[in-house]
Each structure stands twice: as C-alpha cells, then as structure tokens.
DOMAR-573001 format. One record per residue: x negated, z negated, y of N, C-alpha, C in turn; residue number from 1. Coordinates in steps of 0.1 Angstrom, whole numbers, m for minus. Each point is the difference from the previous one (the first is absolute). Last residue first. Layout:
! DOMAR-573001
<n_u->X | n_w->Z | n_v->Y | ca_u->X | ca_w->Z | ca_v->Y | c_u->X | c_w->Z | c_v->Y | resi->NUM>
...
//
This chain:
! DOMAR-573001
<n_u->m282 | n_w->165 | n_v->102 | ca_u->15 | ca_w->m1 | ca_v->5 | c_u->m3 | c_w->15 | c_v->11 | resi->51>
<n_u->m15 | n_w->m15 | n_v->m53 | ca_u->m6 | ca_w->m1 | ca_v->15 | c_u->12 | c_w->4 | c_v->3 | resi->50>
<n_u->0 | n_w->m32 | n_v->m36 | ca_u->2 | ca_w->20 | ca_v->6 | c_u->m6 | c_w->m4 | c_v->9 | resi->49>
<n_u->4 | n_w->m43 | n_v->m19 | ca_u->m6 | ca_w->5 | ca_v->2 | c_u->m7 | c_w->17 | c_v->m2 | resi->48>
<n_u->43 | n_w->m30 | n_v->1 | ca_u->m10 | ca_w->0 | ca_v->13 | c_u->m11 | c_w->7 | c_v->m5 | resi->47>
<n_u->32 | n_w->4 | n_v->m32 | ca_u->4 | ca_w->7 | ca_v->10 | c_u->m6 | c_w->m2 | c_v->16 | resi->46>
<n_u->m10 | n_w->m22 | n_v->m44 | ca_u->m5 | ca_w->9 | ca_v->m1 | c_u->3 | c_w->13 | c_v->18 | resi->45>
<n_u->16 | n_w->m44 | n_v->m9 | ca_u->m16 | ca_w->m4 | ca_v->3 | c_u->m7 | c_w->18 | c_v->0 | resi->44>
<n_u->44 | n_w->m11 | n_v->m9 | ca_u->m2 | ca_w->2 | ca_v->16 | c_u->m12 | c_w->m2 | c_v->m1 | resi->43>
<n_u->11 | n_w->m6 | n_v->m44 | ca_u->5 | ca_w->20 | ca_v->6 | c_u->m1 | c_w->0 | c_v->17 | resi->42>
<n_u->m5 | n_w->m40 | n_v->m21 | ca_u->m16 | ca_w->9 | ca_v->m7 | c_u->6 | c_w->9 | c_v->8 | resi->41>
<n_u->28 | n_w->m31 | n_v->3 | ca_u->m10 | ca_w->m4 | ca_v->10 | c_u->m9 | c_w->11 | c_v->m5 | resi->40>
<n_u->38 | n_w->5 | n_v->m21 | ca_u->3 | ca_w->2 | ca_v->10 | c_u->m13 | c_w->m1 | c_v->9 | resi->39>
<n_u->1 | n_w->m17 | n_v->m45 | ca_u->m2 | ca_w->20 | ca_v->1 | c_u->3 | c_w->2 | c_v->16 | resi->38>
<n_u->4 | n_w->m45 | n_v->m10 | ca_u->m13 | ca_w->4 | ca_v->2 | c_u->m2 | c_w->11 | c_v->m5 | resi->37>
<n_u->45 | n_w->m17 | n_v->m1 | ca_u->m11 | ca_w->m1 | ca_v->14 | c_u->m12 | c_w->3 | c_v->2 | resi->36>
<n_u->22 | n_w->5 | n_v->m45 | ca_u->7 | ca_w->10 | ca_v->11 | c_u->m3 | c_w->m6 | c_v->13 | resi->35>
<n_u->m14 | n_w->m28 | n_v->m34 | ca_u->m6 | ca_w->11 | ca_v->0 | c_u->3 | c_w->8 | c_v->6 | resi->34>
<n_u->21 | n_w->m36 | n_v->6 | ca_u->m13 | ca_w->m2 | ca_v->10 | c_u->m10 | c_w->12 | c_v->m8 | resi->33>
<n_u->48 | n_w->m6 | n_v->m16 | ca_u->m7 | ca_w->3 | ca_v->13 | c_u->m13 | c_w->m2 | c_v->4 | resi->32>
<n_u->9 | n_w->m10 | n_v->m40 | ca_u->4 | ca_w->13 | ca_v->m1 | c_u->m1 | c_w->3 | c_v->13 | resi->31>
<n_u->m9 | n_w->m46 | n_v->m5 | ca_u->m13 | ca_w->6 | ca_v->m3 | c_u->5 | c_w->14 | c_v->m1 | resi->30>
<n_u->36 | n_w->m23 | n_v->6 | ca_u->m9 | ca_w->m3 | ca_v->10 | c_u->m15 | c_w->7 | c_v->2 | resi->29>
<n_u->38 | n_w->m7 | n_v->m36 | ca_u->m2 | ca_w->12 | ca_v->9 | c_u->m5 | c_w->0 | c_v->6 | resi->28>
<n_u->m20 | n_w->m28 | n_v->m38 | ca_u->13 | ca_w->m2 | ca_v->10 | c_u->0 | c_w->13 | c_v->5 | resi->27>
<n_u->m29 | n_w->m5 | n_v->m41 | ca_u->6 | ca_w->m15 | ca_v->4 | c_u->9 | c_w->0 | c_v->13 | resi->26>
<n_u->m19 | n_w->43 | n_v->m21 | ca_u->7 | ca_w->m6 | ca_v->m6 | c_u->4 | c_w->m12 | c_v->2 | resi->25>
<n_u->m36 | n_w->18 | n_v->19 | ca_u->11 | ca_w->10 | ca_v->5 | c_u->12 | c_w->m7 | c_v->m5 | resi->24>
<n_u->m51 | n_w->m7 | n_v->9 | ca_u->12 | ca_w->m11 | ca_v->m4 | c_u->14 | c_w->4 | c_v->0 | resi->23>
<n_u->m42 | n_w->25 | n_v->5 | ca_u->m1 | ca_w->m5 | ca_v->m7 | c_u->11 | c_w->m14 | c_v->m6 | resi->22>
<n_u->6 | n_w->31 | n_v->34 | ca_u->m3 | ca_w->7 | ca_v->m16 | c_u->m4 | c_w->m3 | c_v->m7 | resi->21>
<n_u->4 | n_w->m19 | n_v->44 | ca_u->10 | ca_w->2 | ca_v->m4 | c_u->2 | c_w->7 | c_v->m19 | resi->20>
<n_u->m42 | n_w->m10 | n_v->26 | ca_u->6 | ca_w->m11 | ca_v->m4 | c_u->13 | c_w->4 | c_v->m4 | resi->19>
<n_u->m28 | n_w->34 | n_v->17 | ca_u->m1 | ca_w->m4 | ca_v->m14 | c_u->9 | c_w->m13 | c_v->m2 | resi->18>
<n_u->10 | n_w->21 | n_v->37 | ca_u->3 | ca_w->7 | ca_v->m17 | c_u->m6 | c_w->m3 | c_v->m9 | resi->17>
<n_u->m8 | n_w->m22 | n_v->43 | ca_u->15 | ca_w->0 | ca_v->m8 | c_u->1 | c_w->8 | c_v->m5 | resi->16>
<n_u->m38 | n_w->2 | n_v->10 | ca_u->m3 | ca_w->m11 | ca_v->3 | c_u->15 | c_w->0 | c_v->m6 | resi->15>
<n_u->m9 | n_w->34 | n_v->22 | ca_u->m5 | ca_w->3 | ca_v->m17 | c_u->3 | c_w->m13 | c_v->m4 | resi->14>
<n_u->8 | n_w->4 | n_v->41 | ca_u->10 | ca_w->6 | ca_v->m5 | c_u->m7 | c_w->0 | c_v->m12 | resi->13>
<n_u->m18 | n_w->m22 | n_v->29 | ca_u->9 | ca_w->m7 | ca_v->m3 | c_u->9 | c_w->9 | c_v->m5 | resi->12>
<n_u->m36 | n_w->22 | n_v->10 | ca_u->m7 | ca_w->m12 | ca_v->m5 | c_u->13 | c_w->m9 | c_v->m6 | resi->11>
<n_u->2 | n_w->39 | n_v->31 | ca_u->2 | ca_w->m1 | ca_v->m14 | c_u->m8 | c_w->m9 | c_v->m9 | resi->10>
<n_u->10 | n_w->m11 | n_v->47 | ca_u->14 | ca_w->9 | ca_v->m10 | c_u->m3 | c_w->0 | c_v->m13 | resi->9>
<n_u->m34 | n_w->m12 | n_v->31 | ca_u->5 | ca_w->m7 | ca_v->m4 | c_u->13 | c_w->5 | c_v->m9 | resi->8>
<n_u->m28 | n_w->33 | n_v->17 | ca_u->m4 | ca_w->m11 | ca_v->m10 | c_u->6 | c_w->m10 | c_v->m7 | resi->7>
<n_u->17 | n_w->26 | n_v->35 | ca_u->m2 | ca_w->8 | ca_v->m7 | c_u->m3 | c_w->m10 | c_v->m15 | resi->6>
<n_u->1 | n_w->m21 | n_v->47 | ca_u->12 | ca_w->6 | ca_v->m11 | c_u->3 | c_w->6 | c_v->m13 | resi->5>
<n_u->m45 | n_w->0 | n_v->29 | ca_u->0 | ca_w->m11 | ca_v->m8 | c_u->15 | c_w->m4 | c_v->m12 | resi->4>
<n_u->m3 | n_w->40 | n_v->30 | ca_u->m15 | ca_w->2 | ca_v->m11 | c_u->3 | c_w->m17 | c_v->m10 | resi->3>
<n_u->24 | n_w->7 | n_v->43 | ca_u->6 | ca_w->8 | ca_v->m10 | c_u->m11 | c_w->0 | c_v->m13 | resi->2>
<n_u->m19 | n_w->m13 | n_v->38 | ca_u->11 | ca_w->m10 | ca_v->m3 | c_u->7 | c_w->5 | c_v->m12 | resi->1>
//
C-alpha cells in the first residue's frame, strides 16, 4: 500500500515543480505549488527508508 503512496507522491510532486517553474512568474500560486511538490518528493523520499 505504502509502495503505491510512494509513487504516487512523487509523481505529483515532480509534476508540480515542473509546472510551477515553469510558470513561476505568472501568479503565487505556481510559487506554491513548487513548495508542495518539494513536500510530496521529501515524503516520497521519507516512505521509502526502510522502516
């Protein structure tokens, strides 16, 4: 279950850095959604430690 989380996280977390960095300069919006998708990558990385 956690395996699939994993994926999905960072799929949607690269997924908003790139879109945000590429549109960084048209609203804040796109400045956050780069700072949400460091968040989804850094839990994506933190499921998959071993536990």
């Amino acid at each position: 279950m956690f395996f699939y989380v994993m994926i999905f996280s960072l799929a949607v977390g690269i997924a908003l850095i790139a879109v945000g960095i590429y549109r960084r300069n048209k609203s804040i919006w796109y400045k956050i959604s780069i700072i949400v998708g460091i968040a989804l990558v850094l839990y994506a990385i933190y499921l998959g430690f071993p536990k």
